[in-house]
C-alpha positions in Angstrom: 96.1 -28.2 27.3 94.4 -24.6 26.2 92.6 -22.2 28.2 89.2 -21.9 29.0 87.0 -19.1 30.7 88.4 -20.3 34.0 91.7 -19.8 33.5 90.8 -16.2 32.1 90.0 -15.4 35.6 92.9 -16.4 37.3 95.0 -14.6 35.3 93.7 -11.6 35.9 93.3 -12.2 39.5 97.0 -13.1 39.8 97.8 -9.2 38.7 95.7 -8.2 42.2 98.7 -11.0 43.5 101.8 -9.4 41.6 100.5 -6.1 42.9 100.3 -7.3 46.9 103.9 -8.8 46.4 105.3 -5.3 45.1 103.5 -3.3 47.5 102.6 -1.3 44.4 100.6 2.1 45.0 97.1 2.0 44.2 98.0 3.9 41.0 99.9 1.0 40.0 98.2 -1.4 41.2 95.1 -0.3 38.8 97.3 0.2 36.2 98.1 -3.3 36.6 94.8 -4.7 36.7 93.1 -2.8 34.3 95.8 -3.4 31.7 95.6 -7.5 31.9 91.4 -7.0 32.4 92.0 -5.2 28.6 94.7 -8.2 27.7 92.3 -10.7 28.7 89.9 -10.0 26.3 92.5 -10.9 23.7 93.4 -14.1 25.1 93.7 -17.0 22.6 92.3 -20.0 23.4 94.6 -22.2 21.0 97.2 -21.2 23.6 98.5 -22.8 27.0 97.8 -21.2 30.1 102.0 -20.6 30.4 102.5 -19.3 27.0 99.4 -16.7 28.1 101.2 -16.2 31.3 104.5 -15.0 29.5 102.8 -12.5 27.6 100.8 -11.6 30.8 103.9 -11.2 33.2 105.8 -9.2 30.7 103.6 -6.7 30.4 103.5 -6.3 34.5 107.4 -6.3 34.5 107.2 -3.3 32.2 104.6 -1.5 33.7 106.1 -1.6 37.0 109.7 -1.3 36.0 111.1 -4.7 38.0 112.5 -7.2 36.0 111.4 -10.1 38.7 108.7 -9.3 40.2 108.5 -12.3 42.9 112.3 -12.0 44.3 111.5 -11.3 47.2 109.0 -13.8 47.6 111.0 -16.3 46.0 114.1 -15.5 48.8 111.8 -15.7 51.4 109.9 -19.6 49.9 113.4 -21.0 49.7 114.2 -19.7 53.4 111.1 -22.1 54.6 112.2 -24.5 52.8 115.5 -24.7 53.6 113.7 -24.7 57.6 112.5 -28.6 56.6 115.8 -30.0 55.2 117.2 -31.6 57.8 113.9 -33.4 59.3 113.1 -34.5 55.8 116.5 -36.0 55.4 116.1 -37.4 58.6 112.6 -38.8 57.7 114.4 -40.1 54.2 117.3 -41.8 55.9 114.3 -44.0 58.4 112.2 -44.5 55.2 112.0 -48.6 53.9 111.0 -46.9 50.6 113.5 -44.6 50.2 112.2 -43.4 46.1 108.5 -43.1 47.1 109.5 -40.8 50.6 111.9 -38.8 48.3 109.0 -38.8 45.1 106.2 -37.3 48.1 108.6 -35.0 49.4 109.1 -33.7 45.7 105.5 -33.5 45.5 104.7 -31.9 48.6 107.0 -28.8 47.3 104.6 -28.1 44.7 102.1 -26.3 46.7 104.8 -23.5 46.5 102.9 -21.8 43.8 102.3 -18.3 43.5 100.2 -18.4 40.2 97.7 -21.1 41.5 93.8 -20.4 42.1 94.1 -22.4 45.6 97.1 -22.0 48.1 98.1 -24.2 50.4 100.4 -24.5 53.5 103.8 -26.1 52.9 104.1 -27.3 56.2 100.8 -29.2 56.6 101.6 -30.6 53.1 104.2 -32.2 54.6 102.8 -33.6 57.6 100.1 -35.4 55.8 102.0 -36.3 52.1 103.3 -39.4 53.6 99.8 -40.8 54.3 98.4 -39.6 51.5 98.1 -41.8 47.9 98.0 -40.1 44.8 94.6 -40.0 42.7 97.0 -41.2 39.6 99.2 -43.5 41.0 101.6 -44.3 38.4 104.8 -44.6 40.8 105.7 -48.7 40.2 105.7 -47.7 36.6 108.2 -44.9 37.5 110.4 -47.1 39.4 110.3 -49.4 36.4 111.6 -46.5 34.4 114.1 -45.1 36.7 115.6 -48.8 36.6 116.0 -49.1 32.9 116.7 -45.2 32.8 120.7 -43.8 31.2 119.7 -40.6 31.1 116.8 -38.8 33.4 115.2 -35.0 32.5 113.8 -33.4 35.7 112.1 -30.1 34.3 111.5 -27.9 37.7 108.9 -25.5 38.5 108.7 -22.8 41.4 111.2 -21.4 44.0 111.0 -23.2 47.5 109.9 -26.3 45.7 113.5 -26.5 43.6 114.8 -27.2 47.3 112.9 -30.6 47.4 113.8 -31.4 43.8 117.4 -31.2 45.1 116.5 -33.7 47.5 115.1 -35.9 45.2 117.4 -35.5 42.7 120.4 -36.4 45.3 117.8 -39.8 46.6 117.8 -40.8 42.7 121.5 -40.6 42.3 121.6 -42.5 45.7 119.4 -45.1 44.6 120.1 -45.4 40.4 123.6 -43.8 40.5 124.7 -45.2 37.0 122.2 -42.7 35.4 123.1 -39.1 34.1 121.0 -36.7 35.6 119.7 -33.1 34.4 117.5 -30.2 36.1 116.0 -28.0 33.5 114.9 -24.5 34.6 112.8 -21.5 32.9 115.5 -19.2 30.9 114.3 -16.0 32.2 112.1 -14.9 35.7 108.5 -15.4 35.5 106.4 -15.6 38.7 108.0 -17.4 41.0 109.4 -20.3 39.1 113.1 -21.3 38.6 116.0 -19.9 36.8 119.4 -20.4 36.9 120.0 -17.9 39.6 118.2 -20.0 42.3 119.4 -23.0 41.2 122.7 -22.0 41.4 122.4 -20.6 44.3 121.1 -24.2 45.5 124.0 -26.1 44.5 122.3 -28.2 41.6 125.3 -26.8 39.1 127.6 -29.5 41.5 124.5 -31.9 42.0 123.8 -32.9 38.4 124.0 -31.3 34.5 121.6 -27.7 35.2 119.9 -26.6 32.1 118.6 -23.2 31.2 115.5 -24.0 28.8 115.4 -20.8 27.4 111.8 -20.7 27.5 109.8 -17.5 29.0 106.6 -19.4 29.7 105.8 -21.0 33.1 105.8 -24.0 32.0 108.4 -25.9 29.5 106.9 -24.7 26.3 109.0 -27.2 23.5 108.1 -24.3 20.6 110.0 -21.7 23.2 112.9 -23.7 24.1 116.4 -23.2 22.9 117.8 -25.9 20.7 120.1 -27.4 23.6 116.9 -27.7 25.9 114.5 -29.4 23.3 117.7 -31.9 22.1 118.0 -32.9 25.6 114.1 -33.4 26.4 114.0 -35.3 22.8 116.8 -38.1 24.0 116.5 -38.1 28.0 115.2 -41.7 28.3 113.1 -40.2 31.0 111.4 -37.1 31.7 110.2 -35.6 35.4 107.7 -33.3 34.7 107.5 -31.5 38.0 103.8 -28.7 38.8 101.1 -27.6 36.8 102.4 -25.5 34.4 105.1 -27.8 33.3 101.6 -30.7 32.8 99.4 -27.9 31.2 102.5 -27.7 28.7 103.2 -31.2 27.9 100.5 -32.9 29.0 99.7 -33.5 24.9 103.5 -33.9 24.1 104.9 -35.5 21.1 107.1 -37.5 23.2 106.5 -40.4 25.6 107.4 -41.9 28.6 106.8 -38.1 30.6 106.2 -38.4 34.3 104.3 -35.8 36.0 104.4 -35.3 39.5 102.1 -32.5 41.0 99.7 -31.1 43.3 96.4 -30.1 42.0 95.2 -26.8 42.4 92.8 -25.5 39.8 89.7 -26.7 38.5 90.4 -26.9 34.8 93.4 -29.5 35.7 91.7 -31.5 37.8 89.0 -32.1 35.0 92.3 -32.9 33.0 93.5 -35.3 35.7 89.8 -36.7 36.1 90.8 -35.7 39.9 90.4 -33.2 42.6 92.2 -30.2 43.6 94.1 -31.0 46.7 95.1 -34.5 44.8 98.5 -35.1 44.0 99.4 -36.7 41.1 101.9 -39.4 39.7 101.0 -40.0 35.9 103.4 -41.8 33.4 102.2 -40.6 30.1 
């Protein structure tokens, strides 16, 4: 999906965001904002709202001289939610439905997202995922899929939320265990998504094959990816598609049978979805 005038908006209002997280001076932090105000008029609308991102972020990176520019945030999101593990595996080992607690706890990580127009609080997420049904509700048909599945593609999206996707990731090789599994993650920091580092640093190099995509967008761009990353998304069987930016990216792929699981929290996606922000989402495309 492109941009549109919305999504012009947010951009420029997540360089006020990168600014707050740096505790940048006020010199910097107009420098900051002026200088992606100036970008946005630029902005092509026959692009995805990642690849504009990339550009976006780079350009704050070199202005103020720090190659990541959330790590500080991004320690402190997977500190809380490291905090929920063990209720959650608690909650998962209870479950009668082992696949859909594990799918709504993968969800429910989603609202760890730095880069989205409305926030909201991991740990009321959690308390009301398990009631909640998702606008798109496409999970029998990923079950179906999971059981046919050889080879599963789990492309991950921000820091904090990786730490459910582990979780998820260990419940599927639990439940499906004849399956290969991968975890795909962006090649390079950009806002507070995933990169080898944290998920490393998580474990998932022991858990299942980890992937670095190569791509610089927040979001798996295919045209961005290194040749290893868009082989594997090619052949997986099955692709997990997990946040926004990963949907606005694919949600026209070339490629079929793409499951993407996410919390809504814009306005231009959830005219997309045909939903409402707050939904979450389970859509086999």
């Amino acid at each position: 999906m492109f941009i549109d005038e919305a999504c012009v908006t947010c951009i420029i209002n997540q360089s006020v965001k990168v600014a707050d997280a740096i505790n940048a001076s006020d010199e910097l932090e107009n420098s900051l904002v002026s200088t992606i105000t100036s970008m946005s008029r630029e902005f092509s609308f026959t692009k995805t709202p990642p690849e504009i991102a990339a550009d976006v972020y780079e350009k704050m990176a070199f202005i103020a001289q720090k190659e990541d520019l959330y790590d500080e945030v991004k320690r402190l999101s997977t500190e809380k939610a490291l905090s929920f593990v063990s209720p959650l595996k608690l909650k998962l080992q209870e479950s009668s439905d082992r696949l859909l607690t594990a799918t709504k706890i993968a969800v429910a990580g989603n609202v760890i997202d730095l880069a989205a127009a409305v926030e909201f609080d991991l740990e009321e997420e959690l308390e009301r995922v398990f009631e909640t049904a998702f606008a798109h509700d496409d999970f029998i048909k990923l079950q179906t899929e999971l059981t046919k599945a050889e080879t599963v593609l789990i492309i991950g999206d921000n820091v904090g939320e990786h730490i459910f996707d582990f979780m998820f990731i260990q419940t599927l090789k639990e439940l499906y265990p004849n399956a290969i599994y991968s975890y795909m993650v962006r090649g390079n920091p950009i806002i507070n998504d995933v990169t080898m580092k944290e998920a490393k640093e998580a474990g998932f190099d022991k858990l299942c094959n980890l992937v670095d995509s190569g791509v610089n967008t927040p979001g798996f761009a295919y045209s961005r990816a290194n040749i290893e990353s868009q082989k594997l998304f090619e052949s997986a069987d099955l692709v997990i598609s997990k946040g926004m930016g990963n949907y606005e990216c694919m949600s026209e792929s070339h490629r079929k049978n793409i499951c993407f699981l996410l919390k809504v929290k814009c306005e231009v996606v959830a005219s997309s979805l045909n939903a409402t922000v707050g939904d979450i989402i389970c859509k086999l495309a």
